[in-house]
N, CA, C and O atoms as a Tripos MOL2 file, in Angstrom:
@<TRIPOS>MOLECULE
protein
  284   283    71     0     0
PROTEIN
NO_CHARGES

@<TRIPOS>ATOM
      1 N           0.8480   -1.1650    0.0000 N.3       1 UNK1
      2 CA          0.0000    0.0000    0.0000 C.3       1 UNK1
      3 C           0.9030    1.2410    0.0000 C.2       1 UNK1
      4 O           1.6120    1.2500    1.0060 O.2       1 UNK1
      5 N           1.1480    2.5350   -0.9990 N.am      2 UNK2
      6 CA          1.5950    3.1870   -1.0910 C.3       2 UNK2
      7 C           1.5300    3.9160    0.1880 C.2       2 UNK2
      8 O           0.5110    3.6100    0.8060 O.2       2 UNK2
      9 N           2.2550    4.7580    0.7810 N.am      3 UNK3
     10 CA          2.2170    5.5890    1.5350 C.3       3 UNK3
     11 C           1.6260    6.9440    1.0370 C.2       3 UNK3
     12 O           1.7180    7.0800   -0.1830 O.2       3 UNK3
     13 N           0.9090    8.2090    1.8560 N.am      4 UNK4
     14 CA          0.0980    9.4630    1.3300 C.3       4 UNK4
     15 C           1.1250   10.1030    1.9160 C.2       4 UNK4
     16 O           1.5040   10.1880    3.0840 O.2       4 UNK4
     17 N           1.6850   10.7430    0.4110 N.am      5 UNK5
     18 CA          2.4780   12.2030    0.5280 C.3       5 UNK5
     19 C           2.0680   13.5720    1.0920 C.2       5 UNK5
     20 O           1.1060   14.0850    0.5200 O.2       5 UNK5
     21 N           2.7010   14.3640    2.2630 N.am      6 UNK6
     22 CA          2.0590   15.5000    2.6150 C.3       6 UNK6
     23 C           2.7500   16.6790    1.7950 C.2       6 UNK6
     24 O           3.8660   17.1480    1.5720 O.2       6 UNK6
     25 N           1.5150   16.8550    1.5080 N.am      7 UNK7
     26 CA          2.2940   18.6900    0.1860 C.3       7 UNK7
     27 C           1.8230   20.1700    0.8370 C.2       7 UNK7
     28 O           0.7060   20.5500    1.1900 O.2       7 UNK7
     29 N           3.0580   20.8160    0.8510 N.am      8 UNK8
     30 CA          2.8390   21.9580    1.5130 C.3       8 UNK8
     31 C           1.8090   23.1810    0.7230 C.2       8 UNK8
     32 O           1.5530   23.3510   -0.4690 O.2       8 UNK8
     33 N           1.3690   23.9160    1.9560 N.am      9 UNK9
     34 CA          0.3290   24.6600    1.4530 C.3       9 UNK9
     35 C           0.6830   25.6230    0.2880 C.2       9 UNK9
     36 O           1.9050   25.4790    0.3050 O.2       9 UNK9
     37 N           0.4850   26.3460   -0.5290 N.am     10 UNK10
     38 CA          0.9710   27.1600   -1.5790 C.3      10 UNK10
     39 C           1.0510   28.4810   -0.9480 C.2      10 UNK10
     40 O           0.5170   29.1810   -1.8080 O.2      10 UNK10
     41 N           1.2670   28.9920   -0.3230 N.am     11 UNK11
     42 CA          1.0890   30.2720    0.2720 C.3      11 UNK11
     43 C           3.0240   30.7080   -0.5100 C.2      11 UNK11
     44 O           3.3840   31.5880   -1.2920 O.2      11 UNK11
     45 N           3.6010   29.8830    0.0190 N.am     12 UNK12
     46 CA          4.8260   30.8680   -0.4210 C.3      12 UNK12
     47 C           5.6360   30.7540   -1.9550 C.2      12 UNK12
     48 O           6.8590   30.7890   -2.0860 O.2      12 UNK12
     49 N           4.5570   30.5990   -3.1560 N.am     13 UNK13
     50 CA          4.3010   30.5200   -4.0610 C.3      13 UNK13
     51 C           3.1490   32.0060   -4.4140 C.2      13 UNK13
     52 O           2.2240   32.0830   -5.2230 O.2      13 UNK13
     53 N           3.4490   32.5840   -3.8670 N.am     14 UNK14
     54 CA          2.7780   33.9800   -4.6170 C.3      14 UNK14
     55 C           3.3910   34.3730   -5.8190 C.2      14 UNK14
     56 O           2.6660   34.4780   -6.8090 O.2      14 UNK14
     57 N           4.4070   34.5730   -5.9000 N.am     15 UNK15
     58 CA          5.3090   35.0750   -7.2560 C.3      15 UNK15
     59 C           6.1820   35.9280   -6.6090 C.2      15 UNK15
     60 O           7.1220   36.1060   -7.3840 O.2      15 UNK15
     61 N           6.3010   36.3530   -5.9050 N.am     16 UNK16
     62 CA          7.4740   37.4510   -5.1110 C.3      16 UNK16
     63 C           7.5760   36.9060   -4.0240 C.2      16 UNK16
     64 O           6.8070   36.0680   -3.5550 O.2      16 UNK16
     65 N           9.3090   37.6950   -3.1600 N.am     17 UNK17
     66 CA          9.5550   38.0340   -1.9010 C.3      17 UNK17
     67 C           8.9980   39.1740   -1.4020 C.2      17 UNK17
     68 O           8.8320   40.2610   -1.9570 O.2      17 UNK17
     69 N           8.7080   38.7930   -0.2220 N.am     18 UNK18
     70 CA          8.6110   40.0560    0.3860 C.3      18 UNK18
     71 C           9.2730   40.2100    1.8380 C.2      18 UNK18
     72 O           8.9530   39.4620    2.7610 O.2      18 UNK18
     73 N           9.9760   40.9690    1.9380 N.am     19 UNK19
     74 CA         10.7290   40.9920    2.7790 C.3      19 UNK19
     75 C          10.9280   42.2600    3.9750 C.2      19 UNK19
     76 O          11.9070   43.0060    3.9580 O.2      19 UNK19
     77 N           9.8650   42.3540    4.9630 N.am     20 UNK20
     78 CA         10.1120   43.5350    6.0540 C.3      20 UNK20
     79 C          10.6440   43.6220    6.5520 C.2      20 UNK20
     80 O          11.0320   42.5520    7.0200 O.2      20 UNK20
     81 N          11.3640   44.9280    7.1150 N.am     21 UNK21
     82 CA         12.6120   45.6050    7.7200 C.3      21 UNK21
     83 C          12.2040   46.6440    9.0020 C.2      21 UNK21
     84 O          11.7200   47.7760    8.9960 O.2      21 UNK21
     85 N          12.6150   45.7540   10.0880 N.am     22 UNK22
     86 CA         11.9100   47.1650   10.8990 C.3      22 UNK22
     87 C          13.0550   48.3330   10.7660 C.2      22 UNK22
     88 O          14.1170   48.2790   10.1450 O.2      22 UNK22
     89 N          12.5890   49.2470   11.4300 N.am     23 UNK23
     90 CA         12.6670   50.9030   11.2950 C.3      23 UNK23
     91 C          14.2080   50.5730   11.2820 C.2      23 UNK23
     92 O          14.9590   50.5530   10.3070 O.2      23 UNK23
     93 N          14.5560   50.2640   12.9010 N.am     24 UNK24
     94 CA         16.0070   50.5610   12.8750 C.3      24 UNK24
     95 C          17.1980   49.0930   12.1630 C.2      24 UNK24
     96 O          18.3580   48.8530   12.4970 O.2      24 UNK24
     97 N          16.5500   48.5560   11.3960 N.am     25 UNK25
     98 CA         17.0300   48.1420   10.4310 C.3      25 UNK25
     99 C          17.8940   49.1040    9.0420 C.2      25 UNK25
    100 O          18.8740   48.7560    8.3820 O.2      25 UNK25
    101 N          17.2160   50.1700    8.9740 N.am     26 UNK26
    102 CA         17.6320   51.3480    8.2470 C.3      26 UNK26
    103 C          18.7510   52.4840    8.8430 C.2      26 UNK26
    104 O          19.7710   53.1200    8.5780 O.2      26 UNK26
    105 N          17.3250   52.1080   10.2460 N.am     27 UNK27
    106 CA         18.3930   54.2550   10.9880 C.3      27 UNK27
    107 C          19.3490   54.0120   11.2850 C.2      27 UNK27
    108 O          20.1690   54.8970   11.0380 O.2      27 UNK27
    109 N          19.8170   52.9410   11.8680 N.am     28 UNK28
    110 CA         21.4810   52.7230   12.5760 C.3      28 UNK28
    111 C          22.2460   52.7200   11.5460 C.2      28 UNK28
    112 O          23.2800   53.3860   11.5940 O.2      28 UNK28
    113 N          21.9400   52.0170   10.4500 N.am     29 UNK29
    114 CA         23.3690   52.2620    9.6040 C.3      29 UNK29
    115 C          23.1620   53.6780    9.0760 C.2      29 UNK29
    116 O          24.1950   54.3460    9.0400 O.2      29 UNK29
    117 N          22.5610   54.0000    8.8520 N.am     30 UNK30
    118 CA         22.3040   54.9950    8.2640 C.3      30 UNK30
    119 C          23.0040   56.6570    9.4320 C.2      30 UNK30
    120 O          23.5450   57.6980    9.0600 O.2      30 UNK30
    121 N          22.7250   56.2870   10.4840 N.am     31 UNK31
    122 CA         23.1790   56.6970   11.6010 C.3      31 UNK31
    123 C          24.8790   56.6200   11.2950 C.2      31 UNK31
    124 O          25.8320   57.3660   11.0690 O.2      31 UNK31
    125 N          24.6120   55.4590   11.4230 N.am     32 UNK32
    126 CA         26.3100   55.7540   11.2910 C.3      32 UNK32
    127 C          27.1720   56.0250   10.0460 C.2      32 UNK32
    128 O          28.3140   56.4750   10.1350 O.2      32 UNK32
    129 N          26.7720   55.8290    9.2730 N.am     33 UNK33
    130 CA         27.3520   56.4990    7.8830 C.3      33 UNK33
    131 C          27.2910   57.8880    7.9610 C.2      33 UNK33
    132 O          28.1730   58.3780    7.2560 O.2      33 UNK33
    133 N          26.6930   58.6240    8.4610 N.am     34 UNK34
    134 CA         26.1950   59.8490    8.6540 C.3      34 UNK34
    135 C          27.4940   60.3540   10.0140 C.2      34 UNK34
    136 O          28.1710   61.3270    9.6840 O.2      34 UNK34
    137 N          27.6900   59.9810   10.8790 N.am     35 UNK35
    138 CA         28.4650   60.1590   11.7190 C.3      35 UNK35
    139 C          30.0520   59.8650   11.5390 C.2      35 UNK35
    140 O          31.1190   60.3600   11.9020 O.2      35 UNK35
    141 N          29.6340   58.8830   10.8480 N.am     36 UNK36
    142 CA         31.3860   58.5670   10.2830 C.3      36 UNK36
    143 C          31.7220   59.0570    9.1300 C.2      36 UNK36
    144 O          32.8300   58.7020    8.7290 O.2      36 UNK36
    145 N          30.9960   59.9100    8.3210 N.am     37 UNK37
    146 CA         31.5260   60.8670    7.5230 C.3      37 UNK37
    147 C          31.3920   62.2380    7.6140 C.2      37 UNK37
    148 O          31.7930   62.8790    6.6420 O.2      37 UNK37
    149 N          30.8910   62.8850    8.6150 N.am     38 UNK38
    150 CA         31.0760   63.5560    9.6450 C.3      38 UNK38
    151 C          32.6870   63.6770   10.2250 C.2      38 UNK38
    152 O          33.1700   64.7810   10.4780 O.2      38 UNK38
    153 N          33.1070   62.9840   10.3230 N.am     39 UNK39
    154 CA         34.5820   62.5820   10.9580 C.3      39 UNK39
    155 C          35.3170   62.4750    9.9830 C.2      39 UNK39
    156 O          36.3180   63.1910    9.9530 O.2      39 UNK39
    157 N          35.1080   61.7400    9.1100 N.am     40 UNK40
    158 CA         35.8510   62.1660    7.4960 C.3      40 UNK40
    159 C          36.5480   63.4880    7.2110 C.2      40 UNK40
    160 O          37.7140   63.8760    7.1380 O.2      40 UNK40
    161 N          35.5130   63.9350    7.1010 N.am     41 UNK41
    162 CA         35.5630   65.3690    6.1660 C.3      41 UNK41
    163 C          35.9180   66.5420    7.3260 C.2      41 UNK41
    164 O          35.6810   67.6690    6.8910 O.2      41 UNK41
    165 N          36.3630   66.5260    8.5160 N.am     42 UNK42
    166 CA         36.7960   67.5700    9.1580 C.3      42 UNK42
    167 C          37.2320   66.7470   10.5480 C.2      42 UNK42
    168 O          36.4400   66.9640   11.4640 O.2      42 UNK42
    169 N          38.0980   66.0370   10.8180 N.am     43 UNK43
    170 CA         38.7750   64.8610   11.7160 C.3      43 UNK43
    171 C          39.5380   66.2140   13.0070 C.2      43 UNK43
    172 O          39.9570   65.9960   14.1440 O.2      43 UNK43
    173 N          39.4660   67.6430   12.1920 N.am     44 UNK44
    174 CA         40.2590   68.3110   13.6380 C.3      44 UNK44
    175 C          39.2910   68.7850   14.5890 C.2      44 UNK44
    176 O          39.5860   69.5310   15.5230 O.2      44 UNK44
    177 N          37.6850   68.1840   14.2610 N.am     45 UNK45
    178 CA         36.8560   68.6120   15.7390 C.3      45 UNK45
    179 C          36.3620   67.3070   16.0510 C.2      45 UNK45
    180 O          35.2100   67.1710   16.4620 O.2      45 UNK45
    181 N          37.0260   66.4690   15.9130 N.am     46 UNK46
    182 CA         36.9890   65.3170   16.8420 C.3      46 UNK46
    183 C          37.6480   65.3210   18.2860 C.2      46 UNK46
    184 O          37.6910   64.2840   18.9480 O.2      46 UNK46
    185 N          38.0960   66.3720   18.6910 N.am     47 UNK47
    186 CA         39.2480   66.6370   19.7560 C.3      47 UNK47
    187 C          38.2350   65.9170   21.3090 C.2      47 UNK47
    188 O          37.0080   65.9880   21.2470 O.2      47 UNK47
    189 N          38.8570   65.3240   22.4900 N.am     48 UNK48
    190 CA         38.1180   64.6490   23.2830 C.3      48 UNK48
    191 C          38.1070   65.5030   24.5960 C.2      48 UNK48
    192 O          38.0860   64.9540   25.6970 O.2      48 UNK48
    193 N          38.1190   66.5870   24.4750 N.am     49 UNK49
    194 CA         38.1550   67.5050   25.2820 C.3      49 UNK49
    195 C          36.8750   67.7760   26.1240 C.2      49 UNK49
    196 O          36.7400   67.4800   27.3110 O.2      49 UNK49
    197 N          35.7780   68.5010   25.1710 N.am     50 UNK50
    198 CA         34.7480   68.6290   25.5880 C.3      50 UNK50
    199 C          33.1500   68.0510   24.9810 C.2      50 UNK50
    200 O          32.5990   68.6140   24.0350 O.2      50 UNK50
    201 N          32.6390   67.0430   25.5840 N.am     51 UNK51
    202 CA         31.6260   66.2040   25.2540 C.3      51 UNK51
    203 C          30.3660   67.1460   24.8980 C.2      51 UNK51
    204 O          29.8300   66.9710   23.8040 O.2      51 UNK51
    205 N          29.7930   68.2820   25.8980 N.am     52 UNK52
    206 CA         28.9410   68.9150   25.7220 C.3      52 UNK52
    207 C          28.5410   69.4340   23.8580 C.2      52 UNK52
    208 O          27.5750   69.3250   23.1040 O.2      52 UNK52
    209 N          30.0660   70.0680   23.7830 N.am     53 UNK53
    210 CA         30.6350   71.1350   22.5570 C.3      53 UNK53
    211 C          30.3700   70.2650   21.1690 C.2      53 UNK53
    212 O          29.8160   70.7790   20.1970 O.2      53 UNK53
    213 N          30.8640   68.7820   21.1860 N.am     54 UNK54
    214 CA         31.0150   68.1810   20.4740 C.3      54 UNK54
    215 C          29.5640   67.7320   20.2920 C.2      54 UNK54
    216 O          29.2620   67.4140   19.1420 O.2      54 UNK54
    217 N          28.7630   67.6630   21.0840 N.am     55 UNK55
    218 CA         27.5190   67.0980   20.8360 C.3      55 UNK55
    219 C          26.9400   67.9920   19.8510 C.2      55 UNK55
    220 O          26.4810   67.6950   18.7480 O.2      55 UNK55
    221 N          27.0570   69.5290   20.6000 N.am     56 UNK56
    222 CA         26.2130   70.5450   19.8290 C.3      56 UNK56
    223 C          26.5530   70.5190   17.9710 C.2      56 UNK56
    224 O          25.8290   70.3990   16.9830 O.2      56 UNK56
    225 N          28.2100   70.7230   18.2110 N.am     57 UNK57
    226 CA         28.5560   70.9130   16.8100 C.3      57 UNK57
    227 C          28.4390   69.7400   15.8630 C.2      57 UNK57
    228 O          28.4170   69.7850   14.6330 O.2      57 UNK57
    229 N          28.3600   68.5760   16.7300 N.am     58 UNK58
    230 CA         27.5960   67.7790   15.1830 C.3      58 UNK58
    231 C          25.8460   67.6330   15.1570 C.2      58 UNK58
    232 O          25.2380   67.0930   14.2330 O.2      58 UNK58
    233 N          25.3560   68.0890   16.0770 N.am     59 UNK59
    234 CA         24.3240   68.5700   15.8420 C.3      59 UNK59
    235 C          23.6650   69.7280   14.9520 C.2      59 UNK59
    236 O          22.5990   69.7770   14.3390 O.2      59 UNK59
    237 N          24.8420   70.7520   15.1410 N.am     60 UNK60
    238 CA         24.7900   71.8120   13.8450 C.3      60 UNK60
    239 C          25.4400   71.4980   12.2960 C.2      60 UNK60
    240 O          25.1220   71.9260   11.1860 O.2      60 UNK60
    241 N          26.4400   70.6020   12.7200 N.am     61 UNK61
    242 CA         26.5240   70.1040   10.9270 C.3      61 UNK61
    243 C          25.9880   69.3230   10.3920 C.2      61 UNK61
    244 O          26.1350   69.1120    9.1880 O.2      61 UNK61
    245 N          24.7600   68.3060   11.6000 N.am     62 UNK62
    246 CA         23.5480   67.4960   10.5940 C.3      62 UNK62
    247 C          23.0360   68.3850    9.6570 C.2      62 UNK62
    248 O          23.0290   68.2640    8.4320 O.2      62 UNK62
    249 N          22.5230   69.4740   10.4840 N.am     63 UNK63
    250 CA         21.6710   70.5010   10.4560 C.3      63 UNK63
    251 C          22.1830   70.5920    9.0380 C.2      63 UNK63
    252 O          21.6350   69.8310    8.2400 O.2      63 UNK63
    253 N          23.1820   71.4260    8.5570 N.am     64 UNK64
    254 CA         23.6660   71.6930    7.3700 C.3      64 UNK64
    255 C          23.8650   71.1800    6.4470 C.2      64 UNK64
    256 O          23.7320   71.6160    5.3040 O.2      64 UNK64
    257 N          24.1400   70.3920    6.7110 N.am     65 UNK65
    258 CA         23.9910   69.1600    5.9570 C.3      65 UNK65
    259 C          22.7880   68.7360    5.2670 C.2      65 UNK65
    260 O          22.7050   68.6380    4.0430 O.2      65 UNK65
    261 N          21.7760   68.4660    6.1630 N.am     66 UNK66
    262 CA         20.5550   68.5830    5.3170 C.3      66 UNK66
    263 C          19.7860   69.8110    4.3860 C.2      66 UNK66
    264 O          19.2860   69.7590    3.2630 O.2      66 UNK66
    265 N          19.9320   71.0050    5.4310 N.am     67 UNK67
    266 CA         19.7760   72.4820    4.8050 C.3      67 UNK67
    267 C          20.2530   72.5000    3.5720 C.2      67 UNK67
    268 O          19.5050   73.1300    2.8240 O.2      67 UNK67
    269 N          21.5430   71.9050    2.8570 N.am     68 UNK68
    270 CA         22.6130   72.0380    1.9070 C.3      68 UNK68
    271 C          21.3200   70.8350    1.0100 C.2      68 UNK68
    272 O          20.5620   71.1440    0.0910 O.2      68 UNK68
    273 N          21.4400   69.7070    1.5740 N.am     69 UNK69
    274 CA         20.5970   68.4430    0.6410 C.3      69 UNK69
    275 C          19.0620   69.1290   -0.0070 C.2      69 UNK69
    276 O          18.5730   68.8960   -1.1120 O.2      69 UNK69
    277 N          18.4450   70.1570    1.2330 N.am     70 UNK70
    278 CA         17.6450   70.7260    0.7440 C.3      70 UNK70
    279 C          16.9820   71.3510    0.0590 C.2      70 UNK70
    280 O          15.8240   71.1280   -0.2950 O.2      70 UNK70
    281 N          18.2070   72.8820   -0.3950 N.am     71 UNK71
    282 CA         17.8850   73.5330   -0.8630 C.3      71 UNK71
    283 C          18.4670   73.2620   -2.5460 C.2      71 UNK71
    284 O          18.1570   74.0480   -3.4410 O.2      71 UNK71
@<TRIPOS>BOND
     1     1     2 1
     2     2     3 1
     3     3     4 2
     4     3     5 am
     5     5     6 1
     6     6     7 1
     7     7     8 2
     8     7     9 am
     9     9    10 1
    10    10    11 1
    11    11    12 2
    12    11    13 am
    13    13    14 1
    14    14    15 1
    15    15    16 2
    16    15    17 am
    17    17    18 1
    18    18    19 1
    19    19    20 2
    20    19    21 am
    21    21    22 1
    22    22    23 1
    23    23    24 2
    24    23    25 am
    25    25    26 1
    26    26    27 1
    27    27    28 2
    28    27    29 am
    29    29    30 1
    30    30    31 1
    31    31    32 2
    32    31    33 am
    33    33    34 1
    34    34    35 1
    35    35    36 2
    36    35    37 am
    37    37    38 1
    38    38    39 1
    39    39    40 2
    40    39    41 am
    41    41    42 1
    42    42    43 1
    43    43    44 2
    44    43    45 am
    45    45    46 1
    46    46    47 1
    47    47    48 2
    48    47    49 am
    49    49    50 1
    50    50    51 1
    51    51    52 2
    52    51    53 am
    53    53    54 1
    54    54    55 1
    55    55    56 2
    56    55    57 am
    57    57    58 1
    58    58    59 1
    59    59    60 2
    60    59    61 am
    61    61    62 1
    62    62    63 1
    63    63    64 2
    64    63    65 am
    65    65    66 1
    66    66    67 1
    67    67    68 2
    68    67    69 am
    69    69    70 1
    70    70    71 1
    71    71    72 2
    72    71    73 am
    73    73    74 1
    74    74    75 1
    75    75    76 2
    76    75    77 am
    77    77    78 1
    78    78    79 1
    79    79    80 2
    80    79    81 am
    81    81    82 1
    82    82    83 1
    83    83    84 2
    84    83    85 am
    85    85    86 1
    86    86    87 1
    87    87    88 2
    88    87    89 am
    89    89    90 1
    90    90    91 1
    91    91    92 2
    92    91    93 am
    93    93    94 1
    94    94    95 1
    95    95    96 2
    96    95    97 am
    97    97    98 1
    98    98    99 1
    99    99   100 2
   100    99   101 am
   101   101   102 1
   102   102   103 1
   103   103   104 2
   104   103   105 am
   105   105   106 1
   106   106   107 1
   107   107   108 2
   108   107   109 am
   109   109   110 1
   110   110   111 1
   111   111   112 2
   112   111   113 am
   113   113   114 1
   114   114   115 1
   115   115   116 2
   116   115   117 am
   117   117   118 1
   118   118   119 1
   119   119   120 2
   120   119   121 am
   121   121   122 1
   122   122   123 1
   123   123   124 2
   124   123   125 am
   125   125   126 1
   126   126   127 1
   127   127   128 2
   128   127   129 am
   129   129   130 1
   130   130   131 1
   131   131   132 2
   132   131   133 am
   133   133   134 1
   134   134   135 1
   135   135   136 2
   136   135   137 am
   137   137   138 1
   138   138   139 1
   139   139   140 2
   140   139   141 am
   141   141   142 1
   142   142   143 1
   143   143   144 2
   144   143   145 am
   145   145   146 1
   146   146   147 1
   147   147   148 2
   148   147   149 am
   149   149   150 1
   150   150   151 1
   151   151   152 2
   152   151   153 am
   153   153   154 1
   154   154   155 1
   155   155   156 2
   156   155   157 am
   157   157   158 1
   158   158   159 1
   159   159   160 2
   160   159   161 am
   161   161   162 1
   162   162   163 1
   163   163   164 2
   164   163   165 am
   165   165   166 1
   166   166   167 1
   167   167   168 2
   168   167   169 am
   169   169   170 1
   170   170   171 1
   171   171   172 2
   172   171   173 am
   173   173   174 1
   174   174   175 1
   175   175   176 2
   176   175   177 am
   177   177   178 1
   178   178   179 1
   179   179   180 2
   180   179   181 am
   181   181   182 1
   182   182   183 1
   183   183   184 2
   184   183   185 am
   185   185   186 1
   186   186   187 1
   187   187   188 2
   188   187   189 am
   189   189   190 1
   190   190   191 1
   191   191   192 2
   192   191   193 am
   193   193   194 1
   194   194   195 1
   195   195   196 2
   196   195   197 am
   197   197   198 1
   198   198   199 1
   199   199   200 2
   200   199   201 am
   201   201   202 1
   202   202   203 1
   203   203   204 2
   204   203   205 am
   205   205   206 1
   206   206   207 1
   207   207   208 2
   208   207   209 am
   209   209   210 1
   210   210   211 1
   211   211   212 2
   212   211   213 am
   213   213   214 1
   214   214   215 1
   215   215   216 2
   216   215   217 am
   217   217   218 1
   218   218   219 1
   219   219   220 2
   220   219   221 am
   221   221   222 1
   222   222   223 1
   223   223   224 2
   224   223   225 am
   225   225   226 1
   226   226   227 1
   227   227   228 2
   228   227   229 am
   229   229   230 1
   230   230   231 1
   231   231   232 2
   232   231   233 am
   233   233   234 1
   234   234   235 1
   235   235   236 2
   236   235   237 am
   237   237   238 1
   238   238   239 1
   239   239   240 2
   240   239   241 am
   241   241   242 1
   242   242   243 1
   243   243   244 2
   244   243   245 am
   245   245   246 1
   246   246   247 1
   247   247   248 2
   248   247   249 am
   249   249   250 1
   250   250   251 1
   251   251   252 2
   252   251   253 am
   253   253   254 1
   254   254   255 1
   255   255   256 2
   256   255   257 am
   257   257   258 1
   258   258   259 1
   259   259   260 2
   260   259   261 am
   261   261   262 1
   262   262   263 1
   263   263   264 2
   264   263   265 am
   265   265   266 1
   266   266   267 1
   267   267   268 2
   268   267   269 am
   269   269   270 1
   270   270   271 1
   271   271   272 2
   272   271   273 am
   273   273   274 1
   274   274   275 1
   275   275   276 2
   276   275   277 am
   277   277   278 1
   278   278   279 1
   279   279   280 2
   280   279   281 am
   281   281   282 1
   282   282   283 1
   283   283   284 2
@<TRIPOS>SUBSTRUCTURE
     1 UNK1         2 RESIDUE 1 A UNK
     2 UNK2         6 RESIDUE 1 A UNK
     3 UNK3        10 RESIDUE 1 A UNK
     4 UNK4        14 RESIDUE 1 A UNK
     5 UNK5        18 RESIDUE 1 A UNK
     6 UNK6        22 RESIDUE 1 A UNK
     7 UNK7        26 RESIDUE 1 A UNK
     8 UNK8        30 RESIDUE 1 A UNK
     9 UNK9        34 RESIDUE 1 A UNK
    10 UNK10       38 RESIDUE 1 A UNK
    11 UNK11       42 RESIDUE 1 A UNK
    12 UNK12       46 RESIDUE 1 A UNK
    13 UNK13       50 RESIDUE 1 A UNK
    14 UNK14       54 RESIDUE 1 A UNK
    15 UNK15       58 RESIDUE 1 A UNK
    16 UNK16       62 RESIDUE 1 A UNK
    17 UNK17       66 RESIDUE 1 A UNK
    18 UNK18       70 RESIDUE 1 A UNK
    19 UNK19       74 RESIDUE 1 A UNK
    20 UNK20       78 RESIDUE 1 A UNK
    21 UNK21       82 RESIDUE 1 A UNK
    22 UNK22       86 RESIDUE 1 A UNK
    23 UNK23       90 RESIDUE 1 A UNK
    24 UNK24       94 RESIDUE 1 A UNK
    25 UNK25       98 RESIDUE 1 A UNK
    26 UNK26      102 RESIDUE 1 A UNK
    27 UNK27      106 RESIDUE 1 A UNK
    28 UNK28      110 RESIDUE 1 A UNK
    29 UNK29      114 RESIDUE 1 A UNK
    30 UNK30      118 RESIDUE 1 A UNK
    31 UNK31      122 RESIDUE 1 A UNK
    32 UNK32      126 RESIDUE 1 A UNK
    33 UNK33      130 RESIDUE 1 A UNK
    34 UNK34      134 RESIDUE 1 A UNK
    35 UNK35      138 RESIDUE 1 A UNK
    36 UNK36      142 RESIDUE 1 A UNK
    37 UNK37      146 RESIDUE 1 A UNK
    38 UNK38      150 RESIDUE 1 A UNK
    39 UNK39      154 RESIDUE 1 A UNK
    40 UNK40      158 RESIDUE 1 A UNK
    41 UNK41      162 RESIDUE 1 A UNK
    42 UNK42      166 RESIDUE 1 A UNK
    43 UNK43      170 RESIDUE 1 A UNK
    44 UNK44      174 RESIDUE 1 A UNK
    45 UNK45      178 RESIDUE 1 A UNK
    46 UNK46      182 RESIDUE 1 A UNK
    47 UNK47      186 RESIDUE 1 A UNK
    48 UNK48      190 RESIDUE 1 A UNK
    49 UNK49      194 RESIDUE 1 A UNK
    50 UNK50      198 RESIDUE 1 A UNK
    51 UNK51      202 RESIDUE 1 A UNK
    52 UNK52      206 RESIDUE 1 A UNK
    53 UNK53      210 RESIDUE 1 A UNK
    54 UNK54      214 RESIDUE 1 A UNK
    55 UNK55      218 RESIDUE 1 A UNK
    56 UNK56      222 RESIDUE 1 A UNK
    57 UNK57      226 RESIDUE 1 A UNK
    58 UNK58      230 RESIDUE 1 A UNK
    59 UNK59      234 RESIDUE 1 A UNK
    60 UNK60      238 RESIDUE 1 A UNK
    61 UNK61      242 RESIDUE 1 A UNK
    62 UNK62      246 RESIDUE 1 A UNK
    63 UNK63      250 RESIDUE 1 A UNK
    64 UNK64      254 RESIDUE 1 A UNK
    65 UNK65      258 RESIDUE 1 A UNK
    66 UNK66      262 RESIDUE 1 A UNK
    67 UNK67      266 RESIDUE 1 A UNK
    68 UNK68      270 RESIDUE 1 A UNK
    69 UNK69      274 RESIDUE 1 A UNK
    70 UNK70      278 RESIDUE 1 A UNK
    71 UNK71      282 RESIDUE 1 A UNK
């Protein structure tokens, strides 16, 4: 007596992938590409002096950065 073959349901036979990405799947690298070329392009205000200062000023060259992408 033959044995009954089990066949899987067709569901992953649609015709495409689909493939979701949560959020910070994107922002972190993206984060950091952004920060590490930041450091690139002007490496003499990386200085480890003052944490406060450093926060602000790459906070003001996101800023410009996008302002610049913007306009």
């Amino acid at each position: 007596m033959p044995a009954r073959t089990h066949t899987r349901p067709h569901t992953a036979t649609t015709g495409g992938v689909e493939i979701r990405l949560p959020w910070w799947a994107i922002a972190l690298p993206t984060l950091a590409f952004v920060v590490l070329l930041a450091l690139i392009l002007n490496p003499a205000d990386t200085t480890a002096d003052g944490g406060d200062a450093a926060l602000s000023h790459l906070v003001a060259r996101i800023q410009q950065t996008v302002t610049s992408y913007a306009s």
